[in-house]
N, C-alpha and C positions, 0 to 999 in steps of 0.2 A: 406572556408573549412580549418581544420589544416591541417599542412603537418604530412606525414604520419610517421615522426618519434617522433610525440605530441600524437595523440590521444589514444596511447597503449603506457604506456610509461616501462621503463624498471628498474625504479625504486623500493626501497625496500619497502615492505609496513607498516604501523604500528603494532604495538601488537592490540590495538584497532580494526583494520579493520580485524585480525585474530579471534577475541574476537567476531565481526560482524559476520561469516561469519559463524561461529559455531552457532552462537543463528539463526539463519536464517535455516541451514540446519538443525540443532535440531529441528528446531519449524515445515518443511515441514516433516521431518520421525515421531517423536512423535506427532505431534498436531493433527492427523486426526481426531481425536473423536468428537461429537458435543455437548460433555458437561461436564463440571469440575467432576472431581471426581474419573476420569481414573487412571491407575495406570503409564501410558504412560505421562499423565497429569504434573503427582508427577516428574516424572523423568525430563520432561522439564523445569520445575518450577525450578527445580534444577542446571540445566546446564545455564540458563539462567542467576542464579544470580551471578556468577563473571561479566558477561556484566555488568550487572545491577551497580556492583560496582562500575568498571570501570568508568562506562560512566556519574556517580553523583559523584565520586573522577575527576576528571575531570572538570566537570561542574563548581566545587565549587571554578576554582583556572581559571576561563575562563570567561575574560568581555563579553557575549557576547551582543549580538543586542538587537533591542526594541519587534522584531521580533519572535526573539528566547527566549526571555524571554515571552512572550505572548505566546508560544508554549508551555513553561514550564509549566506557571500559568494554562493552562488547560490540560496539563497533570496531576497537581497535583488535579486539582478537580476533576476529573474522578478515579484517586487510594483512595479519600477523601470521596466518595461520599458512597458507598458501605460499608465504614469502621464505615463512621456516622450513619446509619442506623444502625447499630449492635451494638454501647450506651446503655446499661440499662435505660430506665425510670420506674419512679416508676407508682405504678396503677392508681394512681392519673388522671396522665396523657394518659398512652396511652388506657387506657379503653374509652377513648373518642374519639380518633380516629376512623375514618370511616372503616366500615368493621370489627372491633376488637369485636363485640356485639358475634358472634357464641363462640368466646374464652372467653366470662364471661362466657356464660352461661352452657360451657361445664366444666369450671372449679367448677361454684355454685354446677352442680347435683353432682358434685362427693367428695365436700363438702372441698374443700383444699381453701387457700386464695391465696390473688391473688397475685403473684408476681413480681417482676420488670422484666420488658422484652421490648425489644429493638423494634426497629420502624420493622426491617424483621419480618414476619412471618414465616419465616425458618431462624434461624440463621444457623445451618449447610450450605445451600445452598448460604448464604451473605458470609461466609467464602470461599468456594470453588472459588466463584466468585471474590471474592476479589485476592485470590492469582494465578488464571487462566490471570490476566490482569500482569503480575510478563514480561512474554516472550515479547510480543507485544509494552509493555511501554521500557525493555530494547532494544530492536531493534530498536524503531525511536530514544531513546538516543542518541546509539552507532552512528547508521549513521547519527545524526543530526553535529557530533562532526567529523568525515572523512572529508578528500579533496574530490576534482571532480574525481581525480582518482581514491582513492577507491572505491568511488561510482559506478562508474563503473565496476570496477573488484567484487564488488555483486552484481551487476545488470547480472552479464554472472555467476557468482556462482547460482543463481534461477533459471537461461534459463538451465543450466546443471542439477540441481535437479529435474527441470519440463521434461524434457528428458527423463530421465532415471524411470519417475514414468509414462510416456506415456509407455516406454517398458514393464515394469511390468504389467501397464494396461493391454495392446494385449497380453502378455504373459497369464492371467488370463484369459480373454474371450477364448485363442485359445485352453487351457488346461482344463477348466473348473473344475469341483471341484476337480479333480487330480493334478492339479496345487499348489506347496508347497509353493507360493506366497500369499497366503491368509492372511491379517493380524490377520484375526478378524471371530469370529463364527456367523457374521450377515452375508453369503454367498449370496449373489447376483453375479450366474455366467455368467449370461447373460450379466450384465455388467460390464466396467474396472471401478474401484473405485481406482488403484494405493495405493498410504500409506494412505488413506482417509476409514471410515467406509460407505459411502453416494456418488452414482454417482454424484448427482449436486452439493457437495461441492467440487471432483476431479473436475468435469465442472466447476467449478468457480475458480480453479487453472490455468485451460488451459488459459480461456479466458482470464484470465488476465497478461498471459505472452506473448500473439499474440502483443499485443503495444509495450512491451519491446523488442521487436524480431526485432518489424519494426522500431523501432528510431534508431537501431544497422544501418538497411538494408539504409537508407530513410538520414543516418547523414553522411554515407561513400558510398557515389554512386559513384561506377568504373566509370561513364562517365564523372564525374567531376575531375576525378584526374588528368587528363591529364591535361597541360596546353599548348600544341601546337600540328599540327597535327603530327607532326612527333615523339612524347613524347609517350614511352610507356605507359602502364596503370599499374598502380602504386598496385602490386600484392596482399602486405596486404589489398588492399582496396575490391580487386576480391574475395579472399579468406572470407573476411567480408561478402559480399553480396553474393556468394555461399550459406556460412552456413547461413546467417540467412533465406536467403531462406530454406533449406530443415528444417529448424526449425519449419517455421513457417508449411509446409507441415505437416510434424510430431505434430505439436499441433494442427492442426484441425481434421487431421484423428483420435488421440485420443479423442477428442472431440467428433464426431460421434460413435465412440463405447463406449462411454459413455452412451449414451442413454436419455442426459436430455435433455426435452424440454425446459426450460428456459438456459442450458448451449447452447442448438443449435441456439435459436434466439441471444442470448447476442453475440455468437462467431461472428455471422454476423454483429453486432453494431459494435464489437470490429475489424472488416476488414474494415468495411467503416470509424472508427477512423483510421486505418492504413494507409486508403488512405490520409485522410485527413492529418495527420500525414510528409504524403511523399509531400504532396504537398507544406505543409508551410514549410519544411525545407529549408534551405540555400544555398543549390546546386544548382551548376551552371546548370544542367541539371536535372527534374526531371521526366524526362520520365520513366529513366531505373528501379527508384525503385516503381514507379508506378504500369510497367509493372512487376517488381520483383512481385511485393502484387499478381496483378489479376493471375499470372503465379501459384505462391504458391495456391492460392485457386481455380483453375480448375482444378491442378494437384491432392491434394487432394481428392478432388470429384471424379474427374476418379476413381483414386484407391479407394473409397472409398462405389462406385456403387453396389458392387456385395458382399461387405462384410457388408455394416452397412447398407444400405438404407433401405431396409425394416424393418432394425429393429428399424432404428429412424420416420419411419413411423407409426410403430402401439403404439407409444408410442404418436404420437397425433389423434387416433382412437377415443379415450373418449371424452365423454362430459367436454368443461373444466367449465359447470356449477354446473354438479354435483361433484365438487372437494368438498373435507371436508373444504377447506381451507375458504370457506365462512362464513361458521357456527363458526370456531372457530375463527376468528377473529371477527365477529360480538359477540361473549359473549368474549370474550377482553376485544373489546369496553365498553363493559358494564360492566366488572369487573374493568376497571382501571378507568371509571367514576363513581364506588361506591365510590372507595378507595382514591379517589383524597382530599386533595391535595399530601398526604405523599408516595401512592404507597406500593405496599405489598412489599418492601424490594428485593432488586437484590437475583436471585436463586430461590426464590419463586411460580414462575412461577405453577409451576405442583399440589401442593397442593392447592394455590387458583383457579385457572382454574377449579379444580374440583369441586369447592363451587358453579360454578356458570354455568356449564356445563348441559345441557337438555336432558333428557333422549333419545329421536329421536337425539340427535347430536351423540352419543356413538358411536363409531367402538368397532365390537366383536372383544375381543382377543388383546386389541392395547388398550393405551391411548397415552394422547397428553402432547407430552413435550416440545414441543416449540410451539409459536404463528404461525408458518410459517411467520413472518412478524415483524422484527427487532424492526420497528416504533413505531407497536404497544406494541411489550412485552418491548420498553423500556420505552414506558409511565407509562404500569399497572406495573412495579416493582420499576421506579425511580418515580412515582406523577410527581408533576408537573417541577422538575429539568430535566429532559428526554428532554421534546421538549426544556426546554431551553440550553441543552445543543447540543442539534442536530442541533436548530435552529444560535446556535454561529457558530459551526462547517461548516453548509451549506454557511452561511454569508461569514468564510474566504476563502474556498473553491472555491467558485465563485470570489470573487473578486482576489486571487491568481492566482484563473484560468487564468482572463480576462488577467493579467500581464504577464505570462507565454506565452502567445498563441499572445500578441505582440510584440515579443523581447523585455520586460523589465526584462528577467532576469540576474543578475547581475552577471559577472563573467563566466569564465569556456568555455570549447569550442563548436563546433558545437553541438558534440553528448550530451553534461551535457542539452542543449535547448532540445532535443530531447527526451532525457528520461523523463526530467519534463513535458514536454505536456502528452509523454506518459503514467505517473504518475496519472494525468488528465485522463486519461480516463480507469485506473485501478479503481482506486478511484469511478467514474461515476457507471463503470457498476456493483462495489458491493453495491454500492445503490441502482441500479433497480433490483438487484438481492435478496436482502436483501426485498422487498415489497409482495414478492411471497415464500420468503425462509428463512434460516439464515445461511447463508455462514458465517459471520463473528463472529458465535458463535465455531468455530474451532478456536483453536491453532497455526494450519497452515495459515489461510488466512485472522485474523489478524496480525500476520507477516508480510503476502505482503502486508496489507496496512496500517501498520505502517512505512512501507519499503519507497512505495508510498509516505504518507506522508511527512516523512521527505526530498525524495528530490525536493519535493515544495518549499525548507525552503537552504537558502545559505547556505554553511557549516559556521560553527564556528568556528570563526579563535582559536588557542588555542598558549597560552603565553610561552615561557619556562619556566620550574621549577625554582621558585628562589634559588639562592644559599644560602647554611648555611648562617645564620646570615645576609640576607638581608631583604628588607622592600619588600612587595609583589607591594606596591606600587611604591615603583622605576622603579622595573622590568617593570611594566605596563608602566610605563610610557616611559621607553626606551626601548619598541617595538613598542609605540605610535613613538615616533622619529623616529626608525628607517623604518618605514613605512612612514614619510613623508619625509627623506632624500631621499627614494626610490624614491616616486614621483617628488622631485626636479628635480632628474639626470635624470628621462621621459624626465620633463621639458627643462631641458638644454639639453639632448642628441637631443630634435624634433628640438633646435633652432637652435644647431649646421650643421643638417640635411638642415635644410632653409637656413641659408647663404651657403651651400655648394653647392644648386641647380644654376642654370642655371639662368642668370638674366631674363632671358621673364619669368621663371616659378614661378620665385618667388614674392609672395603676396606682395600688395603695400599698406603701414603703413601708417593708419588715422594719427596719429600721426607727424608723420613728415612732414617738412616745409620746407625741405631742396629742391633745384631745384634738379632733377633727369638729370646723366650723361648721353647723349647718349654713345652708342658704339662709334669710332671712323668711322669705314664702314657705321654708319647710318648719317655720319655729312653730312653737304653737302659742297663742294670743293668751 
């Protein structure tokens, strides 16, 4: 465990991690909406790109890893991918593209020729899309580029915006449509949606702050601070495991008055990652935050009994067969294996879905603008790039995973092991949420798993600015030096540490051939 004047340290922080912390909280107040084109959208887009600057001025002047450069290169195909689709070809070509025959032939009757037009089927909607991913790609920059510390000081920046959007929540159920908390004319007062337009996209906020709450609870357990019986307990660490408890209390009861059923199963995934969480951590003792987790969620529930229960009850009264969600992902499926290999273009979604939509699927009054189902609207709009790209993504994912969850992560203290597992299972449950929904077509919670992401990923070490009129290359290279001076004086400082111990404790050298001294008390007379 660190000691406790390490793991909060009291140091200044960077512009960078200030630059972080803004695009983070900008992306939870404006990102609620679940689709580009917002006016809330535009603003974030905006506030986002000094990060954005930042954190590629930055990049451009920073060796970093094989790692991180890996993370870059698929960063960059994902802002590339979208932008390609929206190329002009000429008719030649994409009149031969699959699915593209209803726009000849709409074109022929009305008697115009045919013009050059890009792989989208909606370029408006490849644009929007395009500059909706602006927020998300500058936030795992920014924090790709922080230490362990800042990492952490917004990792407790999130757990305080997911806070204080639980209060707004309760405040909006207990007021109901008199409540001047509203953000948005889509009124749902029965449920708390917080800065979000969609209960299960605020449920998908929650639940994925329950992990972050407990790597806090589960990294700094009071029981372990102590290190003899007569050693008090070490206060900031009590204070730690207090709050994260009543955090985590407070983000399940919000969750219950959320009213989603996919948010109320996930939350409970996301407690038994928590257990699990507490158990693999490094504490000498990990009963206390064990018993922390099960304490926070019966306490919860109690209070939770007489206010939400019945109302997260009748929200699984329905048939969950007759959901729409069948239908329209089944003409998906079939719209993105007409369109294959190219894909109707990112955005497109709503216009082609309609092409291929059955008249018994139609809901009066309502159409459909998302797939309910991430996977598949990313196939029918990226062709066949989509699963390859998903399929990269799961690849690192997992194998990261596996790294993480057996102390191979490199660097950092108990809590940095802690948030990355818990990263781990941020990451997890917006993908089984994402199968049923599309959480991560928000603003907001691509943020937190960009967030996620990048602290799967070491920080990047970063160089000083070279001075006027030096070679960037020297510079590098005498931080390379002075990084392995550093490790020398490890070196000599452990060796000086061993001739200093005690002759029985000290290690006896293959190497030497010398006869070994007895003490003098062990000769014999």
């Amino acid at each position: 465990m660190p000691q406790s004047d390490t793991w909060i340290s009291k140091e200044r922080n960077s512009p960078l991690f200030y630059f972080c912390a803004f695009g983070l909280v900008g992306s939870l107040l404006l990102g609620g909406a679940a689709g580009p084109g917002f006016l809330s959208d535009v603003f974030l887009q905006l506030l986002s790109l000094p990060l954005l600057i930042a954190a590629l001025w930055r990049i451009a002047s920073t060796p970093a890893s094989r790692n991180v450069r890996r993370a870059l290169w698929f960063c960059a195909a994902i802002a590339a991918l979208p932008l390609a689709q929206l190329v002009p070809l000429p008719p030649v070509v994409w009149t031969r593209m699959p699915g593209r025959e209803t726009a000849v032939e709409s074109l022929g009757l009305i008697g115009r020729d045919l013009p050059w037009a890009p792989i989208n089927m909606s370029p408006s909607g490849g644009w929007l899309s395009a500059l909706s991913l602006i927020p998300p790609l500058s936030v795992f920059l920014g924090v790709l580029l922080v230490d362990h510390r800042e990492r952490r000081n917004l990792s407790l920046v999130l757990l305080c915006v997911g806070i204080v959007s639980v209060f707004i929540g309760l405040m909006q159920v207990s007021r109901g449509l008199s409540s001047p908390l509203w953000f948005s004319e889509l009124l749902t007062p029965n449920e708390a949606v917080g800065f979000f337009l969609n209960r299960n996209h605020f449920a998908a906020l929650l639940y994925s702050l329950i992990p972050l709450a407990a790597a806090w609870v589960a990294s700094d357990d009071i029981m372990s601070r102590a290190r003899s019986r007569s050693e008090k307990f070490d206060v900031r660490a009590i204070v730690t495991g207090v709050t994260g408890f009543v955090v985590i209390v407070a983000l399940i009861a919000g969750e219950l008055m959320a009213r989603s059923r996919a948010g109320v199963i996930l939350t409970i995934v996301a407690l038994f990652g928590a257990l699990a969480l507490a158990y693999r951590s490094q504490c000498a003792a990990k009963v206390a935050p064990i018993r922390l987790m099960l304490g926070a969620t019966a306490l919860a529930i109690v209070f939770s009994l007489q206010f939400a229960l019945y109302r997260v009850l009748e929200r699984f009264e329905g048939d969950p067969l007759a959901d729409t969600r069948i239908a329209i992902s089944r003409n998906t499926i079939e719209a993105a294996m007409t369109l294959m290999p190219f894909g109707s273009g990112e955005g497109a979604f709503v216009p082609v879905y309609a092409m291929f939509q059955k008249p018994h699927d139609m809901v009066a009054n309502a159409y459909i603008n998302h797939a309910h189902n991430d996977f598949l609207q990313a196939w029918l709009e990226l062709g066949v790039a989509g699963p390859i790209l998903i399929g990269a993504f799961a690849i690192w994912f997992v194998l990261t995973s596996v790294k993480v969850w057996r102390h191979s992560y490199v660097g950092g203290l108990a809590i940095d092991r802690s948030l990355s597992r818990a990263s781990t299972l941020v990451i997890a449950l917006l993908a089984a949420h994402s199968l049923v929904d599309y959480p991560l077509r928000t603003g907001a919670m691509m943020a937190v798993g960009a967030f996620a992401c990048a602290l799967l990923q070491p920080p990047c070490p970063l160089v000083v600015a070279p001075a006027e009129g030096r070679d960037p290359n020297e510079v590098r290279d005498a931080a390379r030096e002075r990084r392995r001076n550093h490790r020398d004086r490890g070196v000599a400082g452990a060796s000086a540490l061993a001739e200093s111990a005690p002759l029985a404790s000290r290690p006896i050298r293959a190497e030497s051939h010398e006869p070994m001294e007895w003490p003098k008390e062990w000769r014999e007379p």
